[in-house]
BALOBA-1460 file (C-alpha; in Angstrom, 3 decimals):
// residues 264
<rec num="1" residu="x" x="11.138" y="7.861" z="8.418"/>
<rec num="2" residu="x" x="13.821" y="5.320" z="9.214"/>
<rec num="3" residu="x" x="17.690" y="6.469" z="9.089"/>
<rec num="4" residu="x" x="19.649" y="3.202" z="8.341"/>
<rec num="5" residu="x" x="23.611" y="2.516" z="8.553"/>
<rec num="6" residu="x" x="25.780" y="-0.626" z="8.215"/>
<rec num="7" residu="x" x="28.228" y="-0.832" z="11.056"/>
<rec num="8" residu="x" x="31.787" y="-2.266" z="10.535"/>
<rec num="9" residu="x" x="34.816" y="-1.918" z="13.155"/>
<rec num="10" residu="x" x="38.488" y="-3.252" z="14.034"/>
<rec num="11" residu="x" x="38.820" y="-4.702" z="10.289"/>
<rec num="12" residu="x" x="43.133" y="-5.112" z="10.666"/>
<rec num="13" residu="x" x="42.990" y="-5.881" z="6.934"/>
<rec num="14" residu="x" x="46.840" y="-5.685" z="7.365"/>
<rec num="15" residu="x" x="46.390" y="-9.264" z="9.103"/>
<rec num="16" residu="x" x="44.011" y="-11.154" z="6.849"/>
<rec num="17" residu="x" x="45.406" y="-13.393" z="4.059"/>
<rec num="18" residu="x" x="43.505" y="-12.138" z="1.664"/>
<rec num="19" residu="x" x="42.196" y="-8.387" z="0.266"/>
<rec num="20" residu="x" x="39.367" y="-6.796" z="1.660"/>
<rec num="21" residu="x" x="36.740" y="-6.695" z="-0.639"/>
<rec num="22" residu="x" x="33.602" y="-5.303" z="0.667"/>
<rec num="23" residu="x" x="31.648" y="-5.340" z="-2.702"/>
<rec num="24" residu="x" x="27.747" y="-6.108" z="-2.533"/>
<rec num="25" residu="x" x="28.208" y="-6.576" z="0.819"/>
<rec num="26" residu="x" x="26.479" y="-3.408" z="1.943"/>
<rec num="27" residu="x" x="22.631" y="-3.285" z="3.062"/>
<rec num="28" residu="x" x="22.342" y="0.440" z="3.967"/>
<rec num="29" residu="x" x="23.024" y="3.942" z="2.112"/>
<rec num="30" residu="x" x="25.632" y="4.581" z="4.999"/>
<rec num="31" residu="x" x="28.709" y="2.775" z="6.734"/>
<rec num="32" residu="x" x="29.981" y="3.767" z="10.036"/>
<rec num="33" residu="x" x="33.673" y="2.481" z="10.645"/>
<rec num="34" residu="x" x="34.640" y="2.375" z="13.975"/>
<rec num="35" residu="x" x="38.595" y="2.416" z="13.752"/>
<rec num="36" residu="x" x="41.225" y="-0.272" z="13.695"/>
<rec num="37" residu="x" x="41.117" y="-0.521" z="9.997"/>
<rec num="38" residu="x" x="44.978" y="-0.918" z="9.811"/>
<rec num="39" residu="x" x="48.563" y="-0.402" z="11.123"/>
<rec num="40" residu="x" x="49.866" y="0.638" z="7.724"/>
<rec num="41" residu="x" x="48.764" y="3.711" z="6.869"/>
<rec num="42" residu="x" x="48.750" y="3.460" z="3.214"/>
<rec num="43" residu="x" x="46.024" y="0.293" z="3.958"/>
<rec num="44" residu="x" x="43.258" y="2.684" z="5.991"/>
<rec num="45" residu="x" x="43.770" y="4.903" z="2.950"/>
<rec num="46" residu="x" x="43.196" y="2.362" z="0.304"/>
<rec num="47" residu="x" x="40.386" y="0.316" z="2.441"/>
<rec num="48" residu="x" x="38.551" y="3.845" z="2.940"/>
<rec num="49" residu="x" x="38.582" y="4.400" z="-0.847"/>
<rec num="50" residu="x" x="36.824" y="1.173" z="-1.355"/>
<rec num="51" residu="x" x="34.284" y="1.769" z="1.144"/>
<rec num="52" residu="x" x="33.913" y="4.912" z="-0.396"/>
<rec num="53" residu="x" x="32.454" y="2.947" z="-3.660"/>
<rec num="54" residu="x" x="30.541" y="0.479" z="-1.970"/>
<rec num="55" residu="x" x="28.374" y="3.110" z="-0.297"/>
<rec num="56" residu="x" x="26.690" y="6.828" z="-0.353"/>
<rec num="57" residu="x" x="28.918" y="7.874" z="2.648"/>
<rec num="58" residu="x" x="31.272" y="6.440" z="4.642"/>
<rec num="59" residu="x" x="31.722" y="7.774" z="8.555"/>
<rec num="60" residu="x" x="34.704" y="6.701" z="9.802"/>
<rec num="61" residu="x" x="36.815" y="7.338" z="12.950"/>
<rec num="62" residu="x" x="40.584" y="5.977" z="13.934"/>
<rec num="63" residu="x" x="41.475" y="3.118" z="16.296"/>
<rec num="64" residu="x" x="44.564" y="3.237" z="18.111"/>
<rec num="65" residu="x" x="46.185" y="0.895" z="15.384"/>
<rec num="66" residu="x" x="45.720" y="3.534" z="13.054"/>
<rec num="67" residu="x" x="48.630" y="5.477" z="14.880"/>
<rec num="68" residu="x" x="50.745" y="2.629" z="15.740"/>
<rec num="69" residu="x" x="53.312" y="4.248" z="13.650"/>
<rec num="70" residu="x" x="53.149" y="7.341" z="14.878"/>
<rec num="71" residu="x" x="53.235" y="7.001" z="18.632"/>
<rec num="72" residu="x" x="56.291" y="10.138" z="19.068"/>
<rec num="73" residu="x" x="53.173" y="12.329" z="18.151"/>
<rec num="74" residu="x" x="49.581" y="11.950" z="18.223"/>
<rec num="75" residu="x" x="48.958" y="15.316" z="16.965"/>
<rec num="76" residu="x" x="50.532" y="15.328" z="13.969"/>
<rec num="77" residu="x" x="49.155" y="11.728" z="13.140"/>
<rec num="78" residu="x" x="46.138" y="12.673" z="13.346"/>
<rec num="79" residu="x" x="46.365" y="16.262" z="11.009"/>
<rec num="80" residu="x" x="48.175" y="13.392" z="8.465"/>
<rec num="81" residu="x" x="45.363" y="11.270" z="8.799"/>
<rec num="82" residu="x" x="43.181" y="14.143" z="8.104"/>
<rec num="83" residu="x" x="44.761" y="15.660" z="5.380"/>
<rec num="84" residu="x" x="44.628" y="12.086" z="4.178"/>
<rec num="85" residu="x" x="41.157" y="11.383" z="4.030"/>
<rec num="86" residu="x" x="40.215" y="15.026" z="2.738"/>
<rec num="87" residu="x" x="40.548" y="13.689" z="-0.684"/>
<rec num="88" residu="x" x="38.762" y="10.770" z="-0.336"/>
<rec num="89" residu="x" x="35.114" y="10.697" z="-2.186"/>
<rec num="90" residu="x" x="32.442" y="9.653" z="-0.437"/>
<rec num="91" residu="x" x="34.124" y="9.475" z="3.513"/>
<rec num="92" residu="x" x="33.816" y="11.595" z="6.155"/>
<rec num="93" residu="x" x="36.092" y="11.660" z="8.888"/>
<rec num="94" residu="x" x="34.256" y="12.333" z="12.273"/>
<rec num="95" residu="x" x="36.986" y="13.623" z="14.241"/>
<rec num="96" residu="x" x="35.884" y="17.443" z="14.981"/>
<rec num="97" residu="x" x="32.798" y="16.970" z="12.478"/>
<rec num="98" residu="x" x="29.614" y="15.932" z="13.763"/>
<rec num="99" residu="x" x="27.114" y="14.728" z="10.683"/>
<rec num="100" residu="x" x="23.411" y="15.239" z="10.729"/>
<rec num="101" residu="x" x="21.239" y="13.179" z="8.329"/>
<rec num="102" residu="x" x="17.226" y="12.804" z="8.558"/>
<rec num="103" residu="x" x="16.896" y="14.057" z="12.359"/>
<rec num="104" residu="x" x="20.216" y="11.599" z="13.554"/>
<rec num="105" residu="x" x="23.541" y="13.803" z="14.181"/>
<rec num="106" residu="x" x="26.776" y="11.328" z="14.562"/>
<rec num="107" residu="x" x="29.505" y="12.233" z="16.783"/>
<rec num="108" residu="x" x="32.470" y="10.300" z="16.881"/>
<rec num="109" residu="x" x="35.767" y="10.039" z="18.455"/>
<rec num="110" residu="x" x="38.476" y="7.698" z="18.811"/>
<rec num="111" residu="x" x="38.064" y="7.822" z="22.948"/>
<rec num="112" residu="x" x="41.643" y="6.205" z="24.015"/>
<rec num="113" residu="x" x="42.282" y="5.267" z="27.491"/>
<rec num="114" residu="x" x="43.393" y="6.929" z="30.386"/>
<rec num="115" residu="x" x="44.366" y="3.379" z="32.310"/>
<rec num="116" residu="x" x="41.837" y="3.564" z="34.390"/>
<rec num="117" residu="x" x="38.865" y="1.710" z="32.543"/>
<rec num="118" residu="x" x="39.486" y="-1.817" z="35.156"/>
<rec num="119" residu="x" x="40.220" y="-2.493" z="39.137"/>
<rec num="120" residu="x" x="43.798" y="-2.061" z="38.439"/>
<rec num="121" residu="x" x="45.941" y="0.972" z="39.757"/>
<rec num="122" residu="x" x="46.247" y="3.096" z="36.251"/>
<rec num="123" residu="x" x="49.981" y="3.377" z="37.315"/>
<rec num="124" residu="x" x="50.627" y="-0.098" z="37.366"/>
<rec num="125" residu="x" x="48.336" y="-0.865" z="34.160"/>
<rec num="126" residu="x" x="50.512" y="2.099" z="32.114"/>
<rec num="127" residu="x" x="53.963" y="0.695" z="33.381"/>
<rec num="128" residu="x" x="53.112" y="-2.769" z="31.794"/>
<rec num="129" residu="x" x="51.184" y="-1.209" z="28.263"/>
<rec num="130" residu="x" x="54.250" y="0.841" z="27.896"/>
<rec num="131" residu="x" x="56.678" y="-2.677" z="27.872"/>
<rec num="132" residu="x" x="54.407" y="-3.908" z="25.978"/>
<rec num="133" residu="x" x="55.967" y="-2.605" z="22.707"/>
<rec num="134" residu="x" x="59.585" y="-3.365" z="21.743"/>
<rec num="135" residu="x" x="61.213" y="-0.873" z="22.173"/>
<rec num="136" residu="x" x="58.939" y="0.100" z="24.829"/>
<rec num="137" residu="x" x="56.692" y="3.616" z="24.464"/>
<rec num="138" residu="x" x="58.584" y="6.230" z="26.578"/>
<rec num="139" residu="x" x="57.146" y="7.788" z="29.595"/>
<rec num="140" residu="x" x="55.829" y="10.694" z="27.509"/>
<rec num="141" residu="x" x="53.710" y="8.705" z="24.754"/>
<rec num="142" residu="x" x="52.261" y="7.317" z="27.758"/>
<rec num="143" residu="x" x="50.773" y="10.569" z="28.973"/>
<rec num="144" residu="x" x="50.028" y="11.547" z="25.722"/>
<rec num="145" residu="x" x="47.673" y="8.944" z="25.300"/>
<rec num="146" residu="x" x="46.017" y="9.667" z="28.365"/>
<rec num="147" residu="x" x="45.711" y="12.962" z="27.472"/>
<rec num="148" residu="x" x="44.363" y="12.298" z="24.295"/>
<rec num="149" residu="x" x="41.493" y="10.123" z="26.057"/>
<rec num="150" residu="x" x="40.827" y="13.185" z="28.120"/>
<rec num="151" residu="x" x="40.275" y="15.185" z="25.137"/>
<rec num="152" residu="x" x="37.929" y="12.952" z="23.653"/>
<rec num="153" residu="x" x="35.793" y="12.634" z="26.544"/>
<rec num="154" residu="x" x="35.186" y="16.150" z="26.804"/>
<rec num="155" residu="x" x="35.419" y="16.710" z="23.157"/>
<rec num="156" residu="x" x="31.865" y="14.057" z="22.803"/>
<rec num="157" residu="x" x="30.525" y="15.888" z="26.387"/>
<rec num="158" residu="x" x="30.541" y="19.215" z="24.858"/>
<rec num="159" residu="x" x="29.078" y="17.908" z="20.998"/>
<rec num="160" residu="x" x="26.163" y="15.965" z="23.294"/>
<rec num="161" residu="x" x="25.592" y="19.317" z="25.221"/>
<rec num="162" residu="x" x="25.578" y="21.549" z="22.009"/>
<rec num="163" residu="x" x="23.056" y="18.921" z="20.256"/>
<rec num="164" residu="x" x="20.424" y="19.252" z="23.516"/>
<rec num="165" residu="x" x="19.471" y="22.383" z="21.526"/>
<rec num="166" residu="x" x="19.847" y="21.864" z="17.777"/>
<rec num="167" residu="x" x="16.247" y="21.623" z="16.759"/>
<rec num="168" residu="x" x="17.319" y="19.339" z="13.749"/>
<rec num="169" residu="x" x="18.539" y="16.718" z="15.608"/>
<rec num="170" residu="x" x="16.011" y="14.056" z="16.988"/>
<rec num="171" residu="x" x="18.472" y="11.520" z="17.718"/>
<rec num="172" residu="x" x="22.727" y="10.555" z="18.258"/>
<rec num="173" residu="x" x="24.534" y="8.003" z="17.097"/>
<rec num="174" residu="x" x="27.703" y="8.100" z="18.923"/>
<rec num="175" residu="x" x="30.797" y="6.306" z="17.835"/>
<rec num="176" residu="x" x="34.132" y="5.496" z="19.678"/>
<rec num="177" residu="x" x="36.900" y="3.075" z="18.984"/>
<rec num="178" residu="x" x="37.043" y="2.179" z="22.294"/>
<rec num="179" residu="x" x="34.447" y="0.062" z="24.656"/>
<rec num="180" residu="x" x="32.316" y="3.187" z="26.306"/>
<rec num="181" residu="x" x="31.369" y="1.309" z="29.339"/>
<rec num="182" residu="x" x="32.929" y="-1.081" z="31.287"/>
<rec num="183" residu="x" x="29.766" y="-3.294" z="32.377"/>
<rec num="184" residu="x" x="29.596" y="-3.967" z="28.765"/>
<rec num="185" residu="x" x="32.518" y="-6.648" z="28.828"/>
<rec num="186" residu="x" x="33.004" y="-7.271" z="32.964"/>
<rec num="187" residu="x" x="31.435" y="-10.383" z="32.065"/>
<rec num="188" residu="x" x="34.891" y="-11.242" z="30.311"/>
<rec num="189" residu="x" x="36.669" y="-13.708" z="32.031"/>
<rec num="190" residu="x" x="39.654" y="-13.355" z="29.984"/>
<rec num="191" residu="x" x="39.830" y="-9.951" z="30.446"/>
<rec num="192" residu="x" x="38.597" y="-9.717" z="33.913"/>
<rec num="193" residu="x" x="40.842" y="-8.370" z="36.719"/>
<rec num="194" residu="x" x="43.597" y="-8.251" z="33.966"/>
<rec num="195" residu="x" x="45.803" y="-5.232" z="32.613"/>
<rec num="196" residu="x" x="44.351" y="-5.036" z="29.262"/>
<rec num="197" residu="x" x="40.924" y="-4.471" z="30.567"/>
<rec num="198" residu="x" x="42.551" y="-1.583" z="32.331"/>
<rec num="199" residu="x" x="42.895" y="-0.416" z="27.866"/>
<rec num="200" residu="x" x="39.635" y="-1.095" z="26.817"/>
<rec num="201" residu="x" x="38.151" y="2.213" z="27.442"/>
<rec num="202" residu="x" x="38.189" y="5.595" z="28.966"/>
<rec num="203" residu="x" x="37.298" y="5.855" z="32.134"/>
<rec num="204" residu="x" x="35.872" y="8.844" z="31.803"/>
<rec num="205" residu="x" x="33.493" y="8.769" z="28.997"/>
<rec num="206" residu="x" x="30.048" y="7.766" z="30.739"/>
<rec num="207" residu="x" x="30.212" y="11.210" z="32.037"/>
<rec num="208" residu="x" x="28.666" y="12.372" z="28.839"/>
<rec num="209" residu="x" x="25.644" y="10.724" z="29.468"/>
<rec num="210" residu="x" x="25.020" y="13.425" z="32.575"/>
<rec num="211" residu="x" x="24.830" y="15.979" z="29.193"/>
<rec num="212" residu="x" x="22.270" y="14.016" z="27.572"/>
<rec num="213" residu="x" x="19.149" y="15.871" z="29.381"/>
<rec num="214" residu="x" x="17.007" y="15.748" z="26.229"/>
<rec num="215" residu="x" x="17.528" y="11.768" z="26.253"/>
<rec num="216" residu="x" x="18.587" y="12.323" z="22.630"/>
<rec num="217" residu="x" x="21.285" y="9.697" z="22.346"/>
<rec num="218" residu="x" x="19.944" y="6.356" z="20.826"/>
<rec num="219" residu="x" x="22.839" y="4.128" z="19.597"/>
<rec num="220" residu="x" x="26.364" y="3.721" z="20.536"/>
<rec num="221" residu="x" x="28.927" y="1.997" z="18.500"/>
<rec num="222" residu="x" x="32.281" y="1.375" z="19.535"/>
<rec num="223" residu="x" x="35.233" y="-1.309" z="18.611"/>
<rec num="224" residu="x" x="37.886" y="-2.398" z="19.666"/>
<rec num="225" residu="x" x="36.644" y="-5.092" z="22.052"/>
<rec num="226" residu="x" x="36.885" y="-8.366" z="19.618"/>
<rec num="227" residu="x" x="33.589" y="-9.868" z="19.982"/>
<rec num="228" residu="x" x="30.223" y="-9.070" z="19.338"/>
<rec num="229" residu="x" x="27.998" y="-6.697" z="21.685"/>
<rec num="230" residu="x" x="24.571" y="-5.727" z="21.510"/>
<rec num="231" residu="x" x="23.215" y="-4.241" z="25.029"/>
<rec num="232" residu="x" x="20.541" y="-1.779" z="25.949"/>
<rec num="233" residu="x" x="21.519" y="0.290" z="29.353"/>
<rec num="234" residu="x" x="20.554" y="3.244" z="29.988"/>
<rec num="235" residu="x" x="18.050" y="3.530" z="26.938"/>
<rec num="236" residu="x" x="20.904" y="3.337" z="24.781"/>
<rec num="237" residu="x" x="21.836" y="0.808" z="22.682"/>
<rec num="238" residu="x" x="25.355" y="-0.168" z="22.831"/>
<rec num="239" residu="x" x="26.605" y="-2.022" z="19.834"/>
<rec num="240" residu="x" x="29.691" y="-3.177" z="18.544"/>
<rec num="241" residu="x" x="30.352" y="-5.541" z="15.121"/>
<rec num="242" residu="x" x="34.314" y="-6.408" z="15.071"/>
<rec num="243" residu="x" x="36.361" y="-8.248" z="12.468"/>
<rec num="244" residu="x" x="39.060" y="-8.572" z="14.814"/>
<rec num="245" residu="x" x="42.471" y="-9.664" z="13.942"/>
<rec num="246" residu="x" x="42.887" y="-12.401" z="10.833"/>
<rec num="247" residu="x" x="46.446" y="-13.670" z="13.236"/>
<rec num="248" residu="x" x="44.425" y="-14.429" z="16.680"/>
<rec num="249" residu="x" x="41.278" y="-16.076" z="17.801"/>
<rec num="250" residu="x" x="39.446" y="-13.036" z="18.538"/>
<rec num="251" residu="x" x="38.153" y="-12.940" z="14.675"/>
<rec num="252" residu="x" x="35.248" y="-13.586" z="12.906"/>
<rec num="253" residu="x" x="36.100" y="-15.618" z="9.448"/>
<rec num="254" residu="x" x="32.530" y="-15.184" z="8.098"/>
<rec num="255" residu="x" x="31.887" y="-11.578" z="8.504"/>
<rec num="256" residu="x" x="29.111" y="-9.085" z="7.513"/>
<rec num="257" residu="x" x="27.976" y="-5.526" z="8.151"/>
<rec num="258" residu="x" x="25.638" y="-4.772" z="11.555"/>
<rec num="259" residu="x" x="22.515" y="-2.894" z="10.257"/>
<rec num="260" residu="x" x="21.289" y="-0.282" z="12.535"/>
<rec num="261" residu="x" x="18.055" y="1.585" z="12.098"/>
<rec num="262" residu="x" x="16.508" y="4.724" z="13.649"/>
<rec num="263" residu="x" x="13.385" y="5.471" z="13.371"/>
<rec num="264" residu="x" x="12.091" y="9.231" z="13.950"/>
């Protein structure tokens, strides 16, 4: 039996010239999104509800640009967001829900950053995200986020550890926004050595893997990193299909779904 899924990421629809139209375009039963859909809020709602028609179900999880908005409080954001997509048919949002389908469970978080992901001191990489917005994100949105990566790391640590055991599952798909592992874009040279690399990931979530004694975890997908990815380390395959943004020249014009399969 083979489990199949189309995976999409980092659409920013709210940057494109035109509307996203994602009809015929799918080649599975499933869609995993992997965040960064869009700023505007009303946007994720309305792209999710399209995606919801194109396919059987629709796994999705938030990108930081999903909360862009909504810095002064995370937590509420994200009970809007939920609330939000409660009433949308055919999607399933993974925060706090892990899926199981045909043997493969799918566990997904957003996974943030905790400024720590490069060589950079974390101090000195916060200090220049937080002027990076105008007006600049106060002192406490700053920890929050890295709080919020914290979470998320143990949040997927804890899922893998509870799935060791469930006799059902054969296999996990694992989905972030953010890049998982840092060896997975060092060879960057844009990014290299620089502050944003230091916001590409969380720092902390390759500890997972030391949960993973059953060797069930067989795919990772993640976003937020604006070009393609398709690695194998440590038996895993760690994949990543971005649109990236429609206003820079990390994009891809000519853009189609990433078929993954499983086989069990």
């Amino acid at each position: 039996m083979t489990f199949a899924f189309d995976l999409i990421s980092d659409l920013h629809v709210d940057t494109w010239p035109q509307r996203f139209n994602w009809e015929g375009m799918a080649t599975s039963p499933y869609c995993v999104v992997a965040g960064d859909v869009a700023r505007d809020r009303e946007l994720v709602i309305r792209t999710l509800r399209h995606l919801g028609q194109c396919y059987q179900a629709v796994f999705y999880i938030d990108g930081n640009d999903e909360h862009a908005t909504h810095w002064e409080d995370l937590n509420h954001s994200y009970a809007q967001l939920a609330r939000r997509i409660k009433n949308l048919h055919n999607v399933v949002y993974l925060q706090d829900n892990v899926v199981v389908i045909d043997g493969v469970a799918i566990l997904g978080t957003n996974g943030w950053w905790g400024f720590d992901f490069g060589d950079i001191d974390p101090t000195q990489a916060a200090q220049w995200y937080q002027q990076q917005w105008c007006p600049p994100l106060g002192g406490q949105i700053i920890s929050s986020i890295a709080h919020q990566g914290t979470n998320d790391s143990l949040y997927m640590t804890s899922s893998v550890r509870r799935l060791q055991t469930h006799g059902d599952v054969k296999h996990i798909v694992m989905v972030t926004h953010t890049v998982p592992n840092p060896d997975l874009i060092a060879h960057d040279i844009d990014l290299s050595g620089t502050y944003r690399f230091n916001v590409m990931g969380n720092g902390d979530m390759m500890a997972v893997l030391d949960a993973d004694i059953c060797h069930k975890i067989h795919t990772w997908c993640f976003g937020h990193y604006h070009m393609p990815v398709d690695q194998v380390r440590h038996d895993i395959r760690f994949v990543n299909n971005c649109r990236g943004r429609g206003d820079s020249t990390y994009q891809q014009w000519a853009y189609q779904p990433r078929r993954i399969e499983i086989s069990n």
